[in-house]
N, CA, C and O atoms as a GROMACS GRO file, in nm:
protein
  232
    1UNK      N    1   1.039   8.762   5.193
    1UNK     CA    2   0.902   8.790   5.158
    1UNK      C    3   0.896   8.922   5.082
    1UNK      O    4   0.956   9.022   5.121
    2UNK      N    5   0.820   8.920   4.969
    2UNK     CA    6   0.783   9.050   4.916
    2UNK      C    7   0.643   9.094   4.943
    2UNK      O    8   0.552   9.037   5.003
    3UNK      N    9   0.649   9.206   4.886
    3UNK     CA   10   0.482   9.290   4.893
    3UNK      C   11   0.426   9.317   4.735
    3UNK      O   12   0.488   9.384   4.652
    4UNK      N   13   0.302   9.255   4.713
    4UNK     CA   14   0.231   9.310   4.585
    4UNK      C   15   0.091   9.351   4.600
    4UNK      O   16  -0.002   9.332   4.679
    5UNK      N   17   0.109   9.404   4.510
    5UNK     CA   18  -0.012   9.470   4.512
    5UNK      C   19  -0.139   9.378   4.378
    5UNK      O   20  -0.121   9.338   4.263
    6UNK      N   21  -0.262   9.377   4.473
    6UNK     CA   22  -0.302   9.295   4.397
    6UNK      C   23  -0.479   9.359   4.357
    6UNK      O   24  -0.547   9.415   4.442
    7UNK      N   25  -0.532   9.331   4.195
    7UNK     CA   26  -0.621   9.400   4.189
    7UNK      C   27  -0.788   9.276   4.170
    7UNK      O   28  -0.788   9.196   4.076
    8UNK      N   29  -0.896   9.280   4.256
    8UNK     CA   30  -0.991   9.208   4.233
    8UNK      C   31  -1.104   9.274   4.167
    8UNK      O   32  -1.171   9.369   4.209
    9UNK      N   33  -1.114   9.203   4.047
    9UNK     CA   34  -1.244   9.245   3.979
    9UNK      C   35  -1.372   9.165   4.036
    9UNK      O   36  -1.373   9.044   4.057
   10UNK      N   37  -1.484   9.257   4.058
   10UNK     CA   38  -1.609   9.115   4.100
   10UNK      C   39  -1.732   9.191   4.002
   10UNK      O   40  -1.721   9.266   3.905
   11UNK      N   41  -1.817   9.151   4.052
   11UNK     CA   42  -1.931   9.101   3.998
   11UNK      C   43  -2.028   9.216   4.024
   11UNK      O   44  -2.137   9.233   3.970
   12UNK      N   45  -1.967   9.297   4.124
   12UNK     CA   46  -2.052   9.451   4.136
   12UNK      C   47  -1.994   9.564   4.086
   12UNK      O   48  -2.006   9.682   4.118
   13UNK      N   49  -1.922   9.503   3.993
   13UNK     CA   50  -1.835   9.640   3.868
   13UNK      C   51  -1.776   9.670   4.020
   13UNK      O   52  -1.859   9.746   3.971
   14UNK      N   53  -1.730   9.689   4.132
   14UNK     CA   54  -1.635   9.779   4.197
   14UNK      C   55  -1.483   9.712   4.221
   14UNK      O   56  -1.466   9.600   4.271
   15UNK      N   57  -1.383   9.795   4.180
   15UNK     CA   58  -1.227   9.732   4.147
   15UNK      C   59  -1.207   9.743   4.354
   15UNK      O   60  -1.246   9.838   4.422
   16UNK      N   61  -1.166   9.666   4.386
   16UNK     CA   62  -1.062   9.659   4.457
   16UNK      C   63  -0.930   9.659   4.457
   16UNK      O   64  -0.881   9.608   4.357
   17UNK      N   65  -0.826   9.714   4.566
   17UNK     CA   66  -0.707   9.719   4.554
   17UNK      C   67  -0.638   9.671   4.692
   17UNK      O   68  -0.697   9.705   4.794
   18UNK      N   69  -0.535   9.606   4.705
   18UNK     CA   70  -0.500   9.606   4.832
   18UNK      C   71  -0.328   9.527   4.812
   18UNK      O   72  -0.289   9.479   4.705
   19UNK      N   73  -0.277   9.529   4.890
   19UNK     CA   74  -0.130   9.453   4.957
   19UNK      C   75  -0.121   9.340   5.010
   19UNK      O   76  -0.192   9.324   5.109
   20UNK      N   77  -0.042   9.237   4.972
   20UNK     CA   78   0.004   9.131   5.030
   20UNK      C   79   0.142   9.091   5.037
   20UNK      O   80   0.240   9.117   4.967
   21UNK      N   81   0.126   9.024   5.133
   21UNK     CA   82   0.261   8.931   5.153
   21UNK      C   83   0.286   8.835   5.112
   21UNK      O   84   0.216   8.750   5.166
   22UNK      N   85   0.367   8.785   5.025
   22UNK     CA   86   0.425   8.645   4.971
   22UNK      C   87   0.542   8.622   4.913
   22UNK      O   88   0.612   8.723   4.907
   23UNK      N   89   0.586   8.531   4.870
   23UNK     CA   90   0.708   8.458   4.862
   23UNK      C   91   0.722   8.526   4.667
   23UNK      O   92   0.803   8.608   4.624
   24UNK      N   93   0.648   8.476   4.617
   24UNK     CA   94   0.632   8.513   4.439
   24UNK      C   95   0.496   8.560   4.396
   24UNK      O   96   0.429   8.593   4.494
   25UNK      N   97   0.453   8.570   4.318
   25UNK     CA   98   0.310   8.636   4.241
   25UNK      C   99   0.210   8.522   4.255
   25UNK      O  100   0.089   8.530   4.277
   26UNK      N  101   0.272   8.434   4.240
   26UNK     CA  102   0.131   8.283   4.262
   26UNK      C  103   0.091   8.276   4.396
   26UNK      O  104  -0.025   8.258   4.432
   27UNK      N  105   0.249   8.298   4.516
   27UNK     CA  106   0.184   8.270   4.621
   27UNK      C  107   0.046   8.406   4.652
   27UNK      O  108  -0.060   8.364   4.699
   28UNK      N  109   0.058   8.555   4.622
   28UNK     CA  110   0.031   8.651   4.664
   28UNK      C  111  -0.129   8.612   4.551
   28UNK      O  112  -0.226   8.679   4.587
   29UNK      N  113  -0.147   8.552   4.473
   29UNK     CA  114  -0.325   8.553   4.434
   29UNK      C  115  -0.355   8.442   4.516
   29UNK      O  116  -0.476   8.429   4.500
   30UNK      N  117  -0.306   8.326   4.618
   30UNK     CA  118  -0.345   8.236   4.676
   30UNK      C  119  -0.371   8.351   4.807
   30UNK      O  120  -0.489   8.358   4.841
   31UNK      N  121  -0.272   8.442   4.885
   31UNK     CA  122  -0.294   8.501   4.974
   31UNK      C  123  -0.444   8.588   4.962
   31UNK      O  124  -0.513   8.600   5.064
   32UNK      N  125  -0.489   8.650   4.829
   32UNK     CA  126  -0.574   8.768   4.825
   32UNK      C  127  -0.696   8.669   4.789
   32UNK      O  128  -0.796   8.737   4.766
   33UNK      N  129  -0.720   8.544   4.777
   33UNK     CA  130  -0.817   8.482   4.738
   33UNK      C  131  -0.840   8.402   4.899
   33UNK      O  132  -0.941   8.332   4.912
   34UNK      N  133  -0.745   8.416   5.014
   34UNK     CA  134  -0.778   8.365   5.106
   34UNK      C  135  -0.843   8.450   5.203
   34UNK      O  136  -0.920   8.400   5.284
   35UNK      N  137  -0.814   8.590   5.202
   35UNK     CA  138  -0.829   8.701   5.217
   35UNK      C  139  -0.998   8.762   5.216
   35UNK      O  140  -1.075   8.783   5.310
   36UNK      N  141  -1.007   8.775   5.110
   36UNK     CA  142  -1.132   8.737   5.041
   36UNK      C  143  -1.251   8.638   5.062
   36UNK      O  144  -1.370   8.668   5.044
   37UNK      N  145  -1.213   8.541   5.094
   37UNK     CA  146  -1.300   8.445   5.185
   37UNK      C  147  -1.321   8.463   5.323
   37UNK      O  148  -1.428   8.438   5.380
   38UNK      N  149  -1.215   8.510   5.379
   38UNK     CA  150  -1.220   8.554   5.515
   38UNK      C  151  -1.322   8.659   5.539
   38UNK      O  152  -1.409   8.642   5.624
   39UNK      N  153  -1.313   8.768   5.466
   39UNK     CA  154  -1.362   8.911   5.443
   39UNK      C  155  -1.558   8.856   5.383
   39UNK      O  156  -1.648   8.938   5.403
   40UNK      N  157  -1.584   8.748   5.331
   40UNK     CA  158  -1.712   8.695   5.311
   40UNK      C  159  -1.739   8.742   5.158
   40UNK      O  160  -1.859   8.746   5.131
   41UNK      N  161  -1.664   8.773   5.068
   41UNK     CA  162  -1.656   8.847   4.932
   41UNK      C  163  -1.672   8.718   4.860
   41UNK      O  164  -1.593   8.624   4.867
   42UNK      N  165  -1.784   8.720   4.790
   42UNK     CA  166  -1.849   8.591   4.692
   42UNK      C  167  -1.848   8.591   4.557
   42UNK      O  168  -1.844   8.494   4.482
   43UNK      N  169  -1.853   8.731   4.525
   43UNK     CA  170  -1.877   8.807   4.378
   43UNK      C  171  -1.773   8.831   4.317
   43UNK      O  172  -1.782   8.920   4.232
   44UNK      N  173  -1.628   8.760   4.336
   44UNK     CA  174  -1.506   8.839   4.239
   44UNK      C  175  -1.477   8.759   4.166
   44UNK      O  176  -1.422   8.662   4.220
   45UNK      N  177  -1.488   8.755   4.069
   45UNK     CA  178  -1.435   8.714   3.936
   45UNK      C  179  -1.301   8.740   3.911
   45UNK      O  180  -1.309   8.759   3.790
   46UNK      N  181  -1.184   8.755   3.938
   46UNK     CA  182  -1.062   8.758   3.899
   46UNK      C  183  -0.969   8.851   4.003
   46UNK      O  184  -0.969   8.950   4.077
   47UNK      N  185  -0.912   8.769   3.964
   47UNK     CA  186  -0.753   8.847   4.114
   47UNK      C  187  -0.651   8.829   4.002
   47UNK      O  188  -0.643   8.731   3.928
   48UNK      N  189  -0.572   8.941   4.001
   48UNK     CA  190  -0.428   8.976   3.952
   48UNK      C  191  -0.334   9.053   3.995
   48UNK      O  192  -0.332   9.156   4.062
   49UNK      N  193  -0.256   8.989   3.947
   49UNK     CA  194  -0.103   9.058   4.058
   49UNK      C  195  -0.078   9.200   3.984
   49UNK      O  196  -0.067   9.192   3.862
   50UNK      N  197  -0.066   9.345   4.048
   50UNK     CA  198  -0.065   9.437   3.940
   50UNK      C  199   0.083   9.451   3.938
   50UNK      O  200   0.138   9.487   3.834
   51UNK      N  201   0.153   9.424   4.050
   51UNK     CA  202   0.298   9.458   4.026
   51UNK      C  203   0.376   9.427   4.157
   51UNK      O  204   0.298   9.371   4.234
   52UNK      N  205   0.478   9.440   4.204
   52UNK     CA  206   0.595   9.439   4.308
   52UNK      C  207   0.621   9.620   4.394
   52UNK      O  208   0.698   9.701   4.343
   53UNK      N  209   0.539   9.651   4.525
   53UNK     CA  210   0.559   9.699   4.618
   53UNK      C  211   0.658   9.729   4.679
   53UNK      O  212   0.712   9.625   4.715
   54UNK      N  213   0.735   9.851   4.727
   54UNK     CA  214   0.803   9.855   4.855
   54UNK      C  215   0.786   9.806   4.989
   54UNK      O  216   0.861   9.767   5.078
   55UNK      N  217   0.634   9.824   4.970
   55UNK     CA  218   0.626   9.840   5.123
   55UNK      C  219   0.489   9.814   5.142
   55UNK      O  220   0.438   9.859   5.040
   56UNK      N  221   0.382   9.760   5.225
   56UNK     CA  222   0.230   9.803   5.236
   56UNK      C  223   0.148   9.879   5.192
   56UNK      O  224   0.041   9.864   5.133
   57UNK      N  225   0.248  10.019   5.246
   57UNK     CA  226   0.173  10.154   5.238
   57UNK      C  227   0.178  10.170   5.108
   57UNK      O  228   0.100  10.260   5.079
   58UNK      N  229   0.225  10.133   5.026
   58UNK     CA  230   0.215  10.179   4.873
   58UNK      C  231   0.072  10.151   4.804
   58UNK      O  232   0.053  10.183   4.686
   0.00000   0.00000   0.00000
């Protein structure tokens, strides 16, 4: 498993940033878009992978 870091644009101009866990970059926008539903976030218009993590804390 790797860690990326992934960035959501929405619909109230405010960027989000956060970490996930997944296998490759496709699995990790399926993780942050599940994430996201969980969390009740309706307004984002786009999820992208910004890059490959060490670790969480990054």
């Amino acid at each position: 498993m790797a860690f990326f870091k992934v960035q959501v644009k929405r619909e109230s101009n405010t960027l989000r940033h956060f970490n996930v866990v997944a296998d490759r970059p496709q699995g990790a926008l399926q993780v942050a878009a599940s994430q996201l539903r969980e969390e009740g976030i309706t307004d984002a218009r786009a999820i992208e992978v910004i890059g490959q993590v060490q670790s969480l804390r990054d």
